[in-house]
Kinemage of the C-alpha trace (Angstrom):
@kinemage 1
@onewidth
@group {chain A} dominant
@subgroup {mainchain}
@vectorlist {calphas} color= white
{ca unk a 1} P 13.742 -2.004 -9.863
{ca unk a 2} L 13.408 1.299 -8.248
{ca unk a 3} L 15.702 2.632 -10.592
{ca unk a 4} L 13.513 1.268 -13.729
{ca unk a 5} L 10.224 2.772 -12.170
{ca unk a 6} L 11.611 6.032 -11.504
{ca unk a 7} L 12.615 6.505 -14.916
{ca unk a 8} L 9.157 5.459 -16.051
{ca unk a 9} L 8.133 8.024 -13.749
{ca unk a 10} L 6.426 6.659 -11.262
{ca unk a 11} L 6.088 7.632 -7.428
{ca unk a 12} L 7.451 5.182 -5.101
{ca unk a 13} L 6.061 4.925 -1.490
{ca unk a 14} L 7.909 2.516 0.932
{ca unk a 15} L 6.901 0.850 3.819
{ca unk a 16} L 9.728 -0.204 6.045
{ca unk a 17} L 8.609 -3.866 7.164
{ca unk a 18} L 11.454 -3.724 9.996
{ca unk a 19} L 8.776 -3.592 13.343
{ca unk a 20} L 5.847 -4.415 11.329
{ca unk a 21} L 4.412 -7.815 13.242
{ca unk a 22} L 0.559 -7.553 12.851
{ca unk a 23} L -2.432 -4.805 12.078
{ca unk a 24} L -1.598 -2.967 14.834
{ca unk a 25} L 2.012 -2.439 14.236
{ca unk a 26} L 1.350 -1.913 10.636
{ca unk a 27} L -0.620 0.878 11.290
{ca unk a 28} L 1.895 2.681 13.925
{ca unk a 29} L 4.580 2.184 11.266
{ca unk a 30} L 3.667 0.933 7.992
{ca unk a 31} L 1.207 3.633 7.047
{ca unk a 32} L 3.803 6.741 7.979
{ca unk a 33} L 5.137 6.869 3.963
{ca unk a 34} L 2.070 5.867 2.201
{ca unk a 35} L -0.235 8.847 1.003
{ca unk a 36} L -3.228 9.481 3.137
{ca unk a 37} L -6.757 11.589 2.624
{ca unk a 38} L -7.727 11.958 5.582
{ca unk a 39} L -4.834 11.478 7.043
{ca unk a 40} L -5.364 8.011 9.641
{ca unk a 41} L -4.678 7.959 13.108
{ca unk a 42} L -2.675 4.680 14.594
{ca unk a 43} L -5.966 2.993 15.194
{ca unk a 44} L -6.645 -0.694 13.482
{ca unk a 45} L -9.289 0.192 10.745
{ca unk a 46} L -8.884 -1.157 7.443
{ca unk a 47} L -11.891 0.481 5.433
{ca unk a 48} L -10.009 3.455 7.162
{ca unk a 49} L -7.047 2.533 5.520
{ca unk a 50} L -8.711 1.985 2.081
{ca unk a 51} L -10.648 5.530 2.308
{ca unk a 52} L -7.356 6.998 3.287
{ca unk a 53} L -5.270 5.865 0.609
{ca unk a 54} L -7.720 6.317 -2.087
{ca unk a 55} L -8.524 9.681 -1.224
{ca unk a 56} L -4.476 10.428 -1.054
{ca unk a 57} L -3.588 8.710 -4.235
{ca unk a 58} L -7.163 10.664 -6.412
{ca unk a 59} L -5.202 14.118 -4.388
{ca unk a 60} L -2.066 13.072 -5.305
{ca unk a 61} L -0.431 14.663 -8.212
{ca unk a 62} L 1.055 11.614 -9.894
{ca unk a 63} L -0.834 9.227 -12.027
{ca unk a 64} L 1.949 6.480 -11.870
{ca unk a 65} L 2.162 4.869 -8.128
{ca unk a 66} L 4.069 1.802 -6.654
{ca unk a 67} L 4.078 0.832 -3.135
{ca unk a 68} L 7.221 -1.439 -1.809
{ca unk a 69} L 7.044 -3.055 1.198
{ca unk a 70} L 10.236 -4.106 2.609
{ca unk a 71} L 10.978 -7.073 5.089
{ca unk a 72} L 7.293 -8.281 4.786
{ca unk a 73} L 7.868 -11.867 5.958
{ca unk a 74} L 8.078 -10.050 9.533
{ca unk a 75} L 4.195 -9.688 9.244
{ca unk a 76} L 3.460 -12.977 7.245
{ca unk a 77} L 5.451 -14.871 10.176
{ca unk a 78} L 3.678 -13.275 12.725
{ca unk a 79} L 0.185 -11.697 11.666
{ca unk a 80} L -0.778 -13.775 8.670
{ca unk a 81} L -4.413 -12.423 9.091
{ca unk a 82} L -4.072 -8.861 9.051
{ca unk a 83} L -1.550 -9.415 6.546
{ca unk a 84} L -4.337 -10.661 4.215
{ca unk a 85} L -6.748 -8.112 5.198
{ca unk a 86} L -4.139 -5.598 3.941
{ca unk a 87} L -3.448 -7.028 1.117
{ca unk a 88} L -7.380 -6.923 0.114
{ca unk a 89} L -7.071 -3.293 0.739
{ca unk a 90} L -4.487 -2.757 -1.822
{ca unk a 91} L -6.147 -4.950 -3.915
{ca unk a 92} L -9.538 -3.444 -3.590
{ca unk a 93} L -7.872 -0.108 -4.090
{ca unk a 94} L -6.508 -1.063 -7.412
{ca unk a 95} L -9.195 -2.340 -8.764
{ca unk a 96} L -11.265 0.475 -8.134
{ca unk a 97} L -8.491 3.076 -9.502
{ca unk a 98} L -7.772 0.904 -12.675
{ca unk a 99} L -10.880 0.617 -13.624
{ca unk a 100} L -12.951 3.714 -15.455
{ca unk a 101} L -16.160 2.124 -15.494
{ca unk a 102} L -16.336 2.151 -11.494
{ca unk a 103} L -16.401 6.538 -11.872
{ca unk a 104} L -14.882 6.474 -8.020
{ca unk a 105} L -11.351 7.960 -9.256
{ca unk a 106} L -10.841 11.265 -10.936
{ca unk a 107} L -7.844 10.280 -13.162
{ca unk a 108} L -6.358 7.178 -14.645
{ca unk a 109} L -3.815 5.596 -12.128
{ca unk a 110} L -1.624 2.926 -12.666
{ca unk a 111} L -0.949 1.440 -9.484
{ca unk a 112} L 2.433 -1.345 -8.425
{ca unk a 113} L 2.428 -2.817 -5.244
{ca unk a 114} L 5.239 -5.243 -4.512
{ca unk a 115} L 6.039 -7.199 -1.351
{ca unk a 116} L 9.831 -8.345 -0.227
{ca unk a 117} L 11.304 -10.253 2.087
{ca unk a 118} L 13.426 -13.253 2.873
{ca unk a 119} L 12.638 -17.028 3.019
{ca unk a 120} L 10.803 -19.329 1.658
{ca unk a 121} L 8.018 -17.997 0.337
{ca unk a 122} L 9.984 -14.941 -1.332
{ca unk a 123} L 12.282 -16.742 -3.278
């Protein structure tokens, strides 16, 4: 898949789900690859996080963006709440960047995010 999107040029950011457990380990860890404006410090904060990333992907120089998270059953077995809360970031960020009408984002963006892991509920 990563293969696919690079050739349709887009620019993949991976988080590395390893040691990621809850909100606070996802924010020591999981926010070191993703593109950040202001950059965040390790503190719990999701508006933080969806300032951050918005500002990074409007600075960013790519108009094509997916996000993979790797291993994310680590954080749905063990932090299913900020787990949700992080995934109404992303999609609260996507909505606003797909959408023109909203006038927040200063080019069009077209914006993947994809979650994998093992079990059950990742088949």
């Amino acid at each position: 898949m990563k293969l696919n999107l690079n050739g349709l040029g887009y620019k993949i950011f991976e988080i590395n789900g390893n040691n990621i457990v809850d909100s606070k380990s996802f924010f020591e860890h999981g926010i070191v690859n993703l593109p950040q404006d202001p950059v965040l410090s390790k503190e719990v904060n999701h508006d933080a996080l969806l300032d951050s990333l918005f500002g990074g992907l409007d600075e960013g120089e790519y108009n094509k963006v997916a996000i993979f998270w790797n291993d994310a059953n680590n954080m749905l077995e063990h932090g299913l709440e900020g787990l949700l809360r992080i995934i109404t970031v992303f999609q609260v960020l996507k909505d606003q960047i797909m959408d023109p009408r909203t006038g927040f984002f200063s080019k069009e963006t077209d914006l993947l995010i994809f979650l994998f892991g093992s079990g059950k509920n990742f088949d």
